[in-house]
TORMIZA-988201 format. One record per residue (C-alpha): residue in one letter; residue number from 1; x, y, z. Coordinates in steps of 0.2 Angstrom, whole numbers, plus 5000, padded with zeros to 4 digits. Example, Ala and Ser with C-alpha at 12.3 -4.5 7.8 and 13.67 -1.06 7.14 Angstrom:
TORMIZA-988201
(node "A" 1 (5062 4978 5039));
(node "S" 2 (5068 4995 5036));
end
This chain:
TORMIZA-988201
(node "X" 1 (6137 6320 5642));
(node "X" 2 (6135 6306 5629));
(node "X" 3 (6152 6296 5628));
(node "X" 4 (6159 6294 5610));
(node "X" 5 (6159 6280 5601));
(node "X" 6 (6176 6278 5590));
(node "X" 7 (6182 6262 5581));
(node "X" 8 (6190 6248 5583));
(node "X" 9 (6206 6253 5579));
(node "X" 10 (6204 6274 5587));
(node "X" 11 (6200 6265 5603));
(node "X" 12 (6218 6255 5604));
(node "X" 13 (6224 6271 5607));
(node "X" 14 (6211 6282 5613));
(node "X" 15 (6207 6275 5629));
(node "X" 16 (6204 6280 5647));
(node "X" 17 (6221 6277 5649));
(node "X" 18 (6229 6289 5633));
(node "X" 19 (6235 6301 5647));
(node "X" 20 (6242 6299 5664));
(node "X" 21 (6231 6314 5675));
(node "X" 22 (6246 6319 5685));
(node "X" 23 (6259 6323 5672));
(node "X" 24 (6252 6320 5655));
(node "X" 25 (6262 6307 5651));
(node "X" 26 (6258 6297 5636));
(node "X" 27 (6261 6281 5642));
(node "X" 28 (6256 6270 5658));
(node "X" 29 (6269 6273 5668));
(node "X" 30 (6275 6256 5677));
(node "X" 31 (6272 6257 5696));
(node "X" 32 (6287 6246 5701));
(node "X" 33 (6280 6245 5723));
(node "X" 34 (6276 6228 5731));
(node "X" 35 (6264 6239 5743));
(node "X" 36 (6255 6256 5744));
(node "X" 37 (6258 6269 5759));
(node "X" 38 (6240 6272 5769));
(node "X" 39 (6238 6289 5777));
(node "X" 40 (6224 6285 5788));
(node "X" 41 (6223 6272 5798));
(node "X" 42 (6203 6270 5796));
(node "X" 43 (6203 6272 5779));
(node "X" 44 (6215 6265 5766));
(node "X" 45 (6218 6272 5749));
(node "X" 46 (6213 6260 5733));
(node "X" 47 (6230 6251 5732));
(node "X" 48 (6237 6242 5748));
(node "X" 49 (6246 6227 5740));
(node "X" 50 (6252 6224 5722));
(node "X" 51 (6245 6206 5721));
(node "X" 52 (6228 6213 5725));
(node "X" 53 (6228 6229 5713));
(node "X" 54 (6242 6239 5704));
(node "X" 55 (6239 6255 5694));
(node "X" 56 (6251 6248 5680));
(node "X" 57 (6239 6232 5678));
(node "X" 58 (6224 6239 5681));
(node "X" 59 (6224 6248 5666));
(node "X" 60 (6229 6236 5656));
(node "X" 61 (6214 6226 5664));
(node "X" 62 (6203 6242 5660));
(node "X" 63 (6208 6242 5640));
(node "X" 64 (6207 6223 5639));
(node "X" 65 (6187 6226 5646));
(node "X" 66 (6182 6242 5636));
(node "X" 67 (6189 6232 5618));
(node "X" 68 (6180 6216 5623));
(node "X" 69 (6164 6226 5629));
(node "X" 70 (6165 6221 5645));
(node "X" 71 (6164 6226 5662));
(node "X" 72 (6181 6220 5671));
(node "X" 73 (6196 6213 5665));
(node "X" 74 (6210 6203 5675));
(node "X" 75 (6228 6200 5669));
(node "X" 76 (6238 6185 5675));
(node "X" 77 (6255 6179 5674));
(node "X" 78 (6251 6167 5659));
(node "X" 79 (6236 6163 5649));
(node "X" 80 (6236 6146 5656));
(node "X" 81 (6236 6157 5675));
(node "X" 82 (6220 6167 5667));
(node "X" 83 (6213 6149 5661));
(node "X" 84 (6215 6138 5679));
(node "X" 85 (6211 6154 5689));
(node "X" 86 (6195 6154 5679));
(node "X" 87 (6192 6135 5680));
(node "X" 88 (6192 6139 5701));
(node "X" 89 (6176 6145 5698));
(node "X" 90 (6172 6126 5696));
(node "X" 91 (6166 6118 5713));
(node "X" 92 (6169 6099 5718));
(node "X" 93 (6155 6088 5708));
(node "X" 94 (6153 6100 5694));
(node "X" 95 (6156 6094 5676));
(node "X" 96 (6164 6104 5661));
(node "X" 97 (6161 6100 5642));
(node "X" 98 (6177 6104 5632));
(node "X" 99 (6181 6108 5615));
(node "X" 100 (6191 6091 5610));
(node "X" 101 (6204 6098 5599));
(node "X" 102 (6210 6109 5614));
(node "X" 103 (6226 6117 5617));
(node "X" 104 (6239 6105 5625));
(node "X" 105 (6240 6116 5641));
(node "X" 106 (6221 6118 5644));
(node "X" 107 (6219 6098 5641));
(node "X" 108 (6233 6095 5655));
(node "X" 109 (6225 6108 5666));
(node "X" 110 (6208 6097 5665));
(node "X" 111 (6213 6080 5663));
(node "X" 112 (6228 6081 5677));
(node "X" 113 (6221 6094 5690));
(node "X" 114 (6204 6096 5689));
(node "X" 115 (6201 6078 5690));
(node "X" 116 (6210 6079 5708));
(node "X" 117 (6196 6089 5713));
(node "X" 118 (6181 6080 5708));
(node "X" 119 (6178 6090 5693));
(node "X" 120 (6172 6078 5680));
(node "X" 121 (6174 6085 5660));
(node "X" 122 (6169 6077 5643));
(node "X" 123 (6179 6081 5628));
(node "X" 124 (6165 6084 5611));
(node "X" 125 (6166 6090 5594));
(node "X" 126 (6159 6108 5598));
(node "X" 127 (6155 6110 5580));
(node "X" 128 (6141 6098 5582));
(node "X" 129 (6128 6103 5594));
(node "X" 130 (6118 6089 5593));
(node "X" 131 (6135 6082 5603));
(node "X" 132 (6138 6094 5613));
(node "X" 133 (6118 6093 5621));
(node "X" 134 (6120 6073 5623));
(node "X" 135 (6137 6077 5633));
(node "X" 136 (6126 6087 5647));
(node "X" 137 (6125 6081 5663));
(node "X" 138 (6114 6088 5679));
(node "X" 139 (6130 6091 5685));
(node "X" 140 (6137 6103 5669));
(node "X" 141 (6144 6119 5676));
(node "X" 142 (6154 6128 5660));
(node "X" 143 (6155 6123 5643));
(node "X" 144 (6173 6131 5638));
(node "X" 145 (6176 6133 5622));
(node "X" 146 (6191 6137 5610));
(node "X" 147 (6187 6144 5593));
(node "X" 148 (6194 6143 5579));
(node "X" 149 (6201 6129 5589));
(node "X" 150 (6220 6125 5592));
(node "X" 151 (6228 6115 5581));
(node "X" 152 (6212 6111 5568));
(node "X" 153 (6205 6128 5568));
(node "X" 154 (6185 6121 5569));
(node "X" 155 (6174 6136 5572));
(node "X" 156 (6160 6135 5587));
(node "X" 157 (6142 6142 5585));
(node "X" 158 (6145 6152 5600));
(node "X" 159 (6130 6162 5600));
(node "X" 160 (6121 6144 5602));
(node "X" 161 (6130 6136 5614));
(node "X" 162 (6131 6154 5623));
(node "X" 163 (6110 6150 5624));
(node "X" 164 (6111 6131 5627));
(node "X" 165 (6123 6137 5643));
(node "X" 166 (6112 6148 5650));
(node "X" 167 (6095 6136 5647));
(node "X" 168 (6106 6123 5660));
(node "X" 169 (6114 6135 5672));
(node "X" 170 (6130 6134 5667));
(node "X" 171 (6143 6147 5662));
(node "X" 172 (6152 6149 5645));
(node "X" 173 (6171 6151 5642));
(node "X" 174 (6179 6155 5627));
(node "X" 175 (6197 6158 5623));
(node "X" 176 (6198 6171 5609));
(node "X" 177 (6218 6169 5608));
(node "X" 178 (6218 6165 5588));
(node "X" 179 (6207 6182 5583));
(node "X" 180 (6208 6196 5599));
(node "X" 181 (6193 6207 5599));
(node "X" 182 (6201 6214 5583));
(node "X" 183 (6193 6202 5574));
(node "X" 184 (6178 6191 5586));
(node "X" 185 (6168 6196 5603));
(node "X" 186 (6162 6183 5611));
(node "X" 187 (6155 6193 5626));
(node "X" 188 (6141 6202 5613));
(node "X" 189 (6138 6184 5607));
(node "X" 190 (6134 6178 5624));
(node "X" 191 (6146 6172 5631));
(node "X" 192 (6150 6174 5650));
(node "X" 193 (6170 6174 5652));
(node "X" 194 (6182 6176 5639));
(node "X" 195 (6200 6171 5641));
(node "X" 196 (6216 6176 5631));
(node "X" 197 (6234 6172 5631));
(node "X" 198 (6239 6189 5629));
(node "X" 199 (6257 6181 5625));
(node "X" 200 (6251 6180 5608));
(node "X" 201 (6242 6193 5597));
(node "X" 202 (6239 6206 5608));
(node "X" 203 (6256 6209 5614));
(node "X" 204 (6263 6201 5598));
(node "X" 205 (6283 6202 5598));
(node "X" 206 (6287 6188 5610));
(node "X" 207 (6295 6197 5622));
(node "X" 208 (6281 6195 5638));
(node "X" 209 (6271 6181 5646));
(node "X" 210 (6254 6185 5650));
(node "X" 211 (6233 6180 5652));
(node "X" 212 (6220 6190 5654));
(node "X" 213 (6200 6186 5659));
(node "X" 214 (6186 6199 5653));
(node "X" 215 (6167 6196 5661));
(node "X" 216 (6154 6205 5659));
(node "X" 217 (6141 6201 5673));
(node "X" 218 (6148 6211 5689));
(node "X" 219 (6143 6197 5701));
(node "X" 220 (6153 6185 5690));
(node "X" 221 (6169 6200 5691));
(node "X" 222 (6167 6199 5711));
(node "X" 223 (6170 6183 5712));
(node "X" 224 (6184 6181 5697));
(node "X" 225 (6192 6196 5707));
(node "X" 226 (6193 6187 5722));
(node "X" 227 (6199 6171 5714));
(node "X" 228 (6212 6184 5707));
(node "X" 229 (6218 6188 5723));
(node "X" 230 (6217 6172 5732));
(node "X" 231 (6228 6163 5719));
(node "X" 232 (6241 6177 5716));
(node "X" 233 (6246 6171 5697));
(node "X" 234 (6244 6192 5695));
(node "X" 235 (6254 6198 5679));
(node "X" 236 (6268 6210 5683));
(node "X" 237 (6271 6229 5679));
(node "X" 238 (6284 6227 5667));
(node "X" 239 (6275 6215 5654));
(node "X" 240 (6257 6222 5657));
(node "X" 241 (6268 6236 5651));
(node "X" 242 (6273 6228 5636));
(node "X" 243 (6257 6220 5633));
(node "X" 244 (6248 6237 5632));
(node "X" 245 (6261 6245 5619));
(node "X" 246 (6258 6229 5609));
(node "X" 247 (6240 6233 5608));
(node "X" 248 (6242 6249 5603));
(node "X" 249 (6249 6242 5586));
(node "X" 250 (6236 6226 5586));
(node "X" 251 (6223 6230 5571));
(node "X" 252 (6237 6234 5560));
(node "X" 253 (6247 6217 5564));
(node "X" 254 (6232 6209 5565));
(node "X" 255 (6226 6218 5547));
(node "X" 256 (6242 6211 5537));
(node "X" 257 (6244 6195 5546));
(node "X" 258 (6225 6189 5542));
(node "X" 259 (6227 6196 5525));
(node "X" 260 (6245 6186 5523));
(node "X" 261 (6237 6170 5529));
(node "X" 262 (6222 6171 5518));
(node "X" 263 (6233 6170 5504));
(node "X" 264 (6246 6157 5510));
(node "X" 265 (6232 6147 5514));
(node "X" 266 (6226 6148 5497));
(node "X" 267 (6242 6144 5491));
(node "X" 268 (6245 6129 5501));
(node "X" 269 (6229 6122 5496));
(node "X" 270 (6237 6120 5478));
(node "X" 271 (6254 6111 5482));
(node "X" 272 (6254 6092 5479));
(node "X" 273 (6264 6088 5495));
(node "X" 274 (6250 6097 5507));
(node "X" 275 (6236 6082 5510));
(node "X" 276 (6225 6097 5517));
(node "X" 277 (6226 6115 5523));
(node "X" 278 (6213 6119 5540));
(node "X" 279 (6208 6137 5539));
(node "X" 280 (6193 6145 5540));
(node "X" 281 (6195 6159 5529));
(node "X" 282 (6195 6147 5513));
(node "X" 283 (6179 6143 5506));
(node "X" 284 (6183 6125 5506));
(node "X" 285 (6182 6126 5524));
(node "X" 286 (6168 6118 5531));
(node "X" 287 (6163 6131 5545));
(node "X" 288 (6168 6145 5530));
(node "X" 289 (6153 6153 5533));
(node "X" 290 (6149 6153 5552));
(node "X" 291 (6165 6162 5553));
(node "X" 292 (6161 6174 5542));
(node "X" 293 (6145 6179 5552));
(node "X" 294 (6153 6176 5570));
(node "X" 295 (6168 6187 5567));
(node "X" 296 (6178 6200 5555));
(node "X" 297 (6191 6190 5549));
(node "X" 298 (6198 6172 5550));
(node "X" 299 (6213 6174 5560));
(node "X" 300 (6232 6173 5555));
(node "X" 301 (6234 6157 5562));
(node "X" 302 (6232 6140 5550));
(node "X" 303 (6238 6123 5550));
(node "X" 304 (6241 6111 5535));
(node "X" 305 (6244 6092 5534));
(node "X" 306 (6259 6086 5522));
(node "X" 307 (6255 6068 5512));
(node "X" 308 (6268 6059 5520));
(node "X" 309 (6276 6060 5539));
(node "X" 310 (6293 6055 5535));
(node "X" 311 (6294 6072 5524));
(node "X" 312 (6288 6084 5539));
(node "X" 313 (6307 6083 5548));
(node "X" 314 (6315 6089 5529));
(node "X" 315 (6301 6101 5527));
(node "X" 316 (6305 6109 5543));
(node "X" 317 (6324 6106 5542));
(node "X" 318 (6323 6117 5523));
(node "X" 319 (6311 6133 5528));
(node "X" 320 (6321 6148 5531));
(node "X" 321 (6309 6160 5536));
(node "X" 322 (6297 6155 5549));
(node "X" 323 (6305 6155 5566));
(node "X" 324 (6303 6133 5573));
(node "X" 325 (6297 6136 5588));
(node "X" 326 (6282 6135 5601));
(node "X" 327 (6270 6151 5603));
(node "X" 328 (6262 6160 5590));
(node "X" 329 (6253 6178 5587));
(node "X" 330 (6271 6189 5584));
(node "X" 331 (6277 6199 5573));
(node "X" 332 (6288 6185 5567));
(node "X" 333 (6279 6170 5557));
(node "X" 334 (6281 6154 5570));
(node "X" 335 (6280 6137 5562));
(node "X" 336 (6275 6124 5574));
(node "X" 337 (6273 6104 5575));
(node "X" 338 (6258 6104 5588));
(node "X" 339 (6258 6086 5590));
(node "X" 340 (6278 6088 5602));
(node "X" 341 (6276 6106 5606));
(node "X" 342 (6259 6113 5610));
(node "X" 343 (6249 6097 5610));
(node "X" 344 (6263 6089 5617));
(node "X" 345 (6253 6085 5633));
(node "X" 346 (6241 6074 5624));
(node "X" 347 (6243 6055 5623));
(node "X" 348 (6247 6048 5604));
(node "X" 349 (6232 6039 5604));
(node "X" 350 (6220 6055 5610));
(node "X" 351 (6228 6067 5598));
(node "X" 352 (6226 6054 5581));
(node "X" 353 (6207 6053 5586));
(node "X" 354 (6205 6071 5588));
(node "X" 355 (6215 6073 5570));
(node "X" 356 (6230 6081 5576));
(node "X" 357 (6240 6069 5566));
(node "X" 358 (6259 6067 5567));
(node "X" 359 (6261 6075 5548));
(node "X" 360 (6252 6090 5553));
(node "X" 361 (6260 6108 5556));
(node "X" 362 (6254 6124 5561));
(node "X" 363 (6258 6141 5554));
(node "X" 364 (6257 6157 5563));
(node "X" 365 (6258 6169 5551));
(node "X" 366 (6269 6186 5555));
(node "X" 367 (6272 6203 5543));
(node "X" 368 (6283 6196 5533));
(node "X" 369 (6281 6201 5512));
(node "X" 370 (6268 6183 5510));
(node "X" 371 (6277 6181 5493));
(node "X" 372 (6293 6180 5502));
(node "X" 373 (6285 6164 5513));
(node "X" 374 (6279 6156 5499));
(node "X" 375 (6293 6157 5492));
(node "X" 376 (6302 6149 5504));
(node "X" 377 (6290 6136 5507));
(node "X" 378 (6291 6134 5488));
(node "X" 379 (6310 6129 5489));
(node "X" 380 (6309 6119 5506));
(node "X" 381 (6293 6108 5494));
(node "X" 382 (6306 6107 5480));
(node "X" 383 (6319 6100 5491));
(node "X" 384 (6306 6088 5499));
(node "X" 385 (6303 6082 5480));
(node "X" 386 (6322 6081 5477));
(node "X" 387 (6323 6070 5492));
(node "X" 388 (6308 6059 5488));
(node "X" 389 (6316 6054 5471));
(node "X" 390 (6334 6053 5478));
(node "X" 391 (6330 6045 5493));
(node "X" 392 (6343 6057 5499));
(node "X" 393 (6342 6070 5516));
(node "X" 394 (6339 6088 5514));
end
């Protein structure tokens, strides 16, 4: 019998999973049991131990493969657990190219950890190849890549990179956080591992903490599995739970969200306070159109650079809307300052060469009426202007 194809958005909720077998519930139900009874003692049953498999995980593991087209999926306690379980695939000796404008986490994670183990890395530009080639090394394992990337929103020919990977050896990672396989699959592109901060988008109300890992190549799932089990940072019931009802609702979010940024983004781009706006769904943008071929949409995530530092703390202090905080991807708009919250990890000095400047903020854009936000940005700029000829605080 030939399996039917549905869309994107059919598939969210039409999925192996729509139905539990034994009572017909319409929900995963949560398997709240550390261990698993074995009614042979020469032959155990699929579960034994929740660290090393849970009903309730699993399926989210299965959903997160089937959208991402791939073979196996893994759900960790956090995306930074999915992205350092990952990085275990690394040997002592190996070396890693990075995207340079990383996220704060992942630059600690490589700069503070791997580092203790012998595992060498090279920060480059991914949106210049040419770079990225001169960064090889004999000893070039992975090339992990973030795209859009987090704060600056550069986009990465991963379809190239993908190929120049496999020419060396070395495996491909890509964190598809910022668009969810709503919008970009990077396994169909070629790349071998992609990573998610299911915290974000996917679960989309900030109200669980999780990671997920989907591979493609079965050898490369046997030995993530057992990386899986070995280091135990396993995503519990309750929030895969909550990260599978999230993704039930995920094109729609995602629909509105993009469609609200676009137009923010537009916006901004006018005001005379904003220096520049970094999001790839303007044409001004200079990867505008590898982003158009490489994926459906340019996210809901964009950042912005004001003219003058000293205003960002009034700005921040006159927005009503936008929630101030760290995180991004919920229902809620999130407006950020990367260079003390996500990026926070980064020395000054590293962070100014990479652009992430100290005027620069970033928006996550939520489902709220966009003509409500730019109306409230509108009155936090006016009271930025006000303060400008006054001399006054907001």
């Amino acid at each position: 019998m030939t399996k039917q194809s549905f869309s994107f958005e059919t598939q969210l909720l039409h999925n192996r999973h729509k139905i539990d077998p034994e009572t017909g519930a319409v929900n995963v139900p949560i398997h709240l049991s550390s261990t698993f009874h074995q009614f042979a003692i020469d032959q155990f049953g699929k579960y034994d131990y929740s660290r090393s498999g849970n009903p309730t995980r699993e399926a989210l593991e299965d959903i997160i493969a089937d959208l991402e087209e791939g073979t196996n999926g893994f759900a960790f306690a956090s995306g930074m657990a999915a992205i350092s379980t990952a990085f275990l695939l690394l040997s002592a000796g190996d070396h890693v190219i990075v995207s340079e404008d990383v996220y704060g986490g992942t630059y600690r994670m490589v700069t503070s950890v791997l580092t203790r183990f012998n595992i060498e890395h090279t920060f480059v530009d991914m949106t210049n190849i040419a770079a990225v080639e001169a960064a090889i090394q004999s000893n070039t394992k992975a090339i992990y890549i973030e795209t859009p990337s987090n704060p600056l929103l550069k986009v990465t020919d991963i379809k190239t990179l993908s190929a120049l990977a496999k020419q060396i050896g070395a495996l491909t990672y890509v964190d598809n956080t910022f668009l969810t396989p709503a919008l970009q699959k990077p396994l169909t592109l070629g790349a071998d591992i992609v990573l998610h901060s299911a915290t974000k988008f996917l679960s989309g109300h900030s109200d669980a903490i999780a990671g997920l890992a989907v591979v493609k190549d079965p050898n490369l799932a046997e030995q993530l599995g057992f990386l899986q089990n070995s280091f135990g940072a396993v995503l519990g019931v309750q929030d895969a739970w909550l990260v599978m009802r999230g993704i039930k609702t995920l094109h729609v979010r995602i629909q509105q969200s993009v469609k609200s940024a676009q137009q923010l983004a537009e916006w901004l781009e006018a005001q005379n306070l904003v220096k520049t706006v970094h999001y790839p769904g303007l044409v001004t943008h200079r990867d505008f159109q590898l982003q158009q071929e490489q994926a459906s949409g340019a996210g809901a995530v964009l950042s912005f650079e004001l003219v003058d530092e000293e205003l960002l703390a009034d700005f921040v202090q006159a927005v009503k809307l936008p929630v101030f905080a760290v995180s991004l991807g919920a229902v809620e708009s999130i407006l950020s300052y990367p260079a003390k919250m996500s990026h926070a990890a980064i020395p000054k000095d590293e962070r100014e060469k990479r652009g992430i400047t100290n005027s620069l903020l970033r928006l996550s854009v939520g489902l709220e009426n966009p003509d409500d936000l730019i109306q409230d940005f509108s009155q936090a700029f006016e009271a930025c202007t006000a303060q400008i000829s006054t001399g006054a605080s907001v």
